[in-house]
PAZAPA-4460 file (N, C-alpha, C; in steps of 0.05 Angstrom, whole numbers, plus 32768, in hexadecimal, padded with zeros to 4 digits):
% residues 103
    n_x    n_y    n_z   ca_x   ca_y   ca_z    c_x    c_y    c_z   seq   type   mol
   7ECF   81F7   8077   7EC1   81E2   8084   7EAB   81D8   8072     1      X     A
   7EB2   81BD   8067   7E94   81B7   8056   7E92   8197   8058     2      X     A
   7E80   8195   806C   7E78   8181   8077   7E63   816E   8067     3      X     A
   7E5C   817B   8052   7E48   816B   8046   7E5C   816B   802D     4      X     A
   7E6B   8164   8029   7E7C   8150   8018   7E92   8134   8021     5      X     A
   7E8D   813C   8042   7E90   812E   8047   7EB9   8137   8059     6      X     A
   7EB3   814E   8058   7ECF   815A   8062   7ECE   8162   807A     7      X     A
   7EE4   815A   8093   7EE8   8164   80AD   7EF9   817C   80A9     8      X     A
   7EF3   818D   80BE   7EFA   81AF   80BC   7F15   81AB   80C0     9      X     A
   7F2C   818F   80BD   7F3F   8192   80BE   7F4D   818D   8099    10      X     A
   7F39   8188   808B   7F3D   8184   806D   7F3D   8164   8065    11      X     A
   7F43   8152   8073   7F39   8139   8075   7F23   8130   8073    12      X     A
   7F22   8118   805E   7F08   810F   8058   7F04   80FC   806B    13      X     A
   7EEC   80F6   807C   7EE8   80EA   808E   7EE8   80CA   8086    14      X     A
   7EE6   80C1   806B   7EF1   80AF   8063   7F0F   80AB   8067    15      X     A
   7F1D   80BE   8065   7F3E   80BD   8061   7F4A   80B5   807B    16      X     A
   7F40   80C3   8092   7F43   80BD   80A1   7F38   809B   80B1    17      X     A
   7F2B   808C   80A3   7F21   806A   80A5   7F35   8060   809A    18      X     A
   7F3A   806A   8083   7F4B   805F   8072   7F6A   805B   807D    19      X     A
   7F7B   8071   808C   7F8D   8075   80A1   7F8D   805C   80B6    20      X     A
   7F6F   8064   80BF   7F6B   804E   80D8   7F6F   8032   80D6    21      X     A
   7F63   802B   80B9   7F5E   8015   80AC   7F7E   8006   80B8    22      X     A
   7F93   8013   80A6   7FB3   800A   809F   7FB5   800B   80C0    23      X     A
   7FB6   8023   80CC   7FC5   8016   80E0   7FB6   7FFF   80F8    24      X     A
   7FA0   7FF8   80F0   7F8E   7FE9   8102   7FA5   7FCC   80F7    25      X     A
   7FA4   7FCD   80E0   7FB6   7FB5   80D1   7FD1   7FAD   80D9    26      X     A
   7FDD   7FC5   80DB   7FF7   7FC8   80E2   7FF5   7FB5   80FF    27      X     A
   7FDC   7FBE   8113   7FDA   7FAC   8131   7FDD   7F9F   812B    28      X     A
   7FD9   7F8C   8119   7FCB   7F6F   8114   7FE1   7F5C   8107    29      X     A
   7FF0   7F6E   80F3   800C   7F62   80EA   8015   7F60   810A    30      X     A
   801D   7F7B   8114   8035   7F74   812A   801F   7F58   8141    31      X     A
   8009   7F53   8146   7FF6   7F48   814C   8003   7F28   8146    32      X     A
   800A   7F1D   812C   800F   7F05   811F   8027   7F07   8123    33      X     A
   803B   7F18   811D   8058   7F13   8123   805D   7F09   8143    34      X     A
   8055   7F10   8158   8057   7F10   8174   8040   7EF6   8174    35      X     A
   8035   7EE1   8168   8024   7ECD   816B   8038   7EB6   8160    36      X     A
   8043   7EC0   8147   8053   7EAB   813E   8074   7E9E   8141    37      X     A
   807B   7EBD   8149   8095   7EBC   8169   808C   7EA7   8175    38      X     A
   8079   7EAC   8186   8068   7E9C   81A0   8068   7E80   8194    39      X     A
   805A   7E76   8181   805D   7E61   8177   8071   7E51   816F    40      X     A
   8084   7E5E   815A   80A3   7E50   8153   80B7   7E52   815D    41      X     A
   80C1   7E6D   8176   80DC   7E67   8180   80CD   7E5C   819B    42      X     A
   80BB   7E63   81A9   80AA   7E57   81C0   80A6   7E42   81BA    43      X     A
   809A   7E3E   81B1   8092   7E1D   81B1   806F   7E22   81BE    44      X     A
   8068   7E33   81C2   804D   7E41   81CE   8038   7E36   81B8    45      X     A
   8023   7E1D   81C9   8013   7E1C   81B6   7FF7   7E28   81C0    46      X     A
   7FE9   7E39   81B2   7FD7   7E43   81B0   7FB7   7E38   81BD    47      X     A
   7FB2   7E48   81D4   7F98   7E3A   81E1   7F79   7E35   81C9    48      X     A
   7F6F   7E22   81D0   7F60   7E1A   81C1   7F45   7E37   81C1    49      X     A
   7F44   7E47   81D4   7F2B   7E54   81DC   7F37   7E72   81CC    50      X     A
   7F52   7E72   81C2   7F63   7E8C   81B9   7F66   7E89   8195    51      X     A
   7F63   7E6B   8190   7F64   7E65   8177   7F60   7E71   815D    52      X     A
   7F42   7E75   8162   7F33   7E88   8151   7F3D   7EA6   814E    53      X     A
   7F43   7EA8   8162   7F4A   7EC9   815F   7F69   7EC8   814B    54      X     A
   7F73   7EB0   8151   7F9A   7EB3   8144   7F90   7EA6   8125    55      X     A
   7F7E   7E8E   8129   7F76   7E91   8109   7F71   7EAA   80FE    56      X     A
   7F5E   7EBB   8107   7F58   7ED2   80FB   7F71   7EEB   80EC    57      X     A
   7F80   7EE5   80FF   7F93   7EFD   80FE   7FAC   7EE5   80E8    58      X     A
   7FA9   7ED3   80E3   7FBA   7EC8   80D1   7FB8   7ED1   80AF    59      X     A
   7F93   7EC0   80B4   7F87   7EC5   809E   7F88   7EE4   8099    60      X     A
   7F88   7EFB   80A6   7F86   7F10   809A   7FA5   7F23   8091    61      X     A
   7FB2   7F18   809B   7FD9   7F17   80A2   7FDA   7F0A   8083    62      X     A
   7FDD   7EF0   807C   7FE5   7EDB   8074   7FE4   7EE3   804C    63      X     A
   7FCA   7EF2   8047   7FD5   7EF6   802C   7FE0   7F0B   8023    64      X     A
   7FE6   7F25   803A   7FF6   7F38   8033   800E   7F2F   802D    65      X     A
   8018   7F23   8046   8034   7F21   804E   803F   7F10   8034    66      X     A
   802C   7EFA   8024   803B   7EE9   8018   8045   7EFB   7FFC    67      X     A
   803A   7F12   7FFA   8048   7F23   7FED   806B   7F21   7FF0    68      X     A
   806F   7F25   8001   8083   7F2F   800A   8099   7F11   8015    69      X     A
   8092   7EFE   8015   809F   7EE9   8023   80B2   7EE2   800D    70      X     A
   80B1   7EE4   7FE9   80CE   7EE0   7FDD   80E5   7EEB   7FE3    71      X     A
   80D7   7F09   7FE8   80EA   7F20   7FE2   8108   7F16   7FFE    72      X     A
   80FB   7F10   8012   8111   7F0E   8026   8117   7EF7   8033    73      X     A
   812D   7EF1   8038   8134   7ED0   803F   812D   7ECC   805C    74      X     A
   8124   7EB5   8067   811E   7EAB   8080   813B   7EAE   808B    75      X     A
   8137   7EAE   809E   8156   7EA9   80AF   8157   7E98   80C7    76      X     A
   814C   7E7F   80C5   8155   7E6E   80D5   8128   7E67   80D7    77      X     A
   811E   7E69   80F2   8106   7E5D   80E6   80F5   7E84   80E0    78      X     A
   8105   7E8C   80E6   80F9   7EB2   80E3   80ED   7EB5   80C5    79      X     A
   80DF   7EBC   80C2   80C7   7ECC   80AD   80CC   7EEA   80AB    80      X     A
   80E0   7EF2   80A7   80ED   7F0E   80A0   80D2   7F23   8093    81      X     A
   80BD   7F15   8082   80AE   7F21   806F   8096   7F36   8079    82      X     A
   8095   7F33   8093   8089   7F48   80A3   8093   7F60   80AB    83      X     A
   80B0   7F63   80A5   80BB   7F79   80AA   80B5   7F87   808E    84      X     A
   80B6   7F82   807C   80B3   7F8D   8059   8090   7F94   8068    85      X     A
   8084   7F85   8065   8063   7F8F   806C   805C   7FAD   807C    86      X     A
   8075   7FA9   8092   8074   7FBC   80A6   8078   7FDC   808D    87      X     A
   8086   7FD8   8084   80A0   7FEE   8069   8081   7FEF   8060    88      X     A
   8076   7FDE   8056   8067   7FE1   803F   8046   7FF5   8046    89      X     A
   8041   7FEF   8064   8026   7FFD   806E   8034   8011   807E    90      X     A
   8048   8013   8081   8055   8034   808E   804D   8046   8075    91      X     A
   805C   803B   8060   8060   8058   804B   8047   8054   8038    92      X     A
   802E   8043   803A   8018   8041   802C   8009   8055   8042    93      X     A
   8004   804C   805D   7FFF   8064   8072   7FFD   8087   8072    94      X     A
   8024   8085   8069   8028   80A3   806A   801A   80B1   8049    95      X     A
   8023   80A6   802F   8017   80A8   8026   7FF7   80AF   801E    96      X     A
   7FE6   809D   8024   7FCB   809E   8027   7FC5   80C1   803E    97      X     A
   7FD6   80B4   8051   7FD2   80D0   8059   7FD9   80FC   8057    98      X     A
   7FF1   80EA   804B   7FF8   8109   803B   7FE0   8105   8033    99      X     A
   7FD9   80F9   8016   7FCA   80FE   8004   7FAE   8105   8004   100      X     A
   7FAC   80FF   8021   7F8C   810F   8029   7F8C   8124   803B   101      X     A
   7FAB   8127   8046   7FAE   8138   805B   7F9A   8131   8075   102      X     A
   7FA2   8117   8081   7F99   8112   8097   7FB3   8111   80A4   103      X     A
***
């Protein structure tokens, strides 16, 4: 147990564990934009003006991961496939990070 380096008595750095939190707080936020932009393109659902800000937010913070990933896989009709690669990509950055600190 050595707390003044900054270690929980489970061997995890209490950083490592933010860091964990961090990805999957993200992970909400992808599945967050996918389920907004459904709503938008096969709905036809346009967005209340008082809700705006909040779906800007989650675009802008969505919007330059994902474009990583938007060559790699083809649209299929008006679908954006490239969120599923994102999903792949903060699962196994996740498990990773976490072996590697043992959180």
């Amino acid at each position: 147990m050595i707390l003044a380096q900054g270690l929980t008595t489970g061997g995890c750095p209490t950083w490592g564990h933010f860091i964990v939190f961090a990805i999957g707080a993200y992970y909400n936020l992808l599945f967050l934009y996918i389920i907004v932009s459904l709503l938008q393109s096969l709905a036809g659902m346009r967005i209340p003006d008082w809700l705006r800000p909040a779906v800007n937010f989650v675009f802008d913070v969505c919007d330059p991961f994902l474009r990583i990933f938007r060559g790699l896989l083809p649209n299929i009709g008006m679908l954006d496939l490239s969120p599923i690669l994102g999903f792949f990509a903060l699962i196994i950055v996740q498990n990773i990070v976490g072996a590697a600190l043992h959180c």
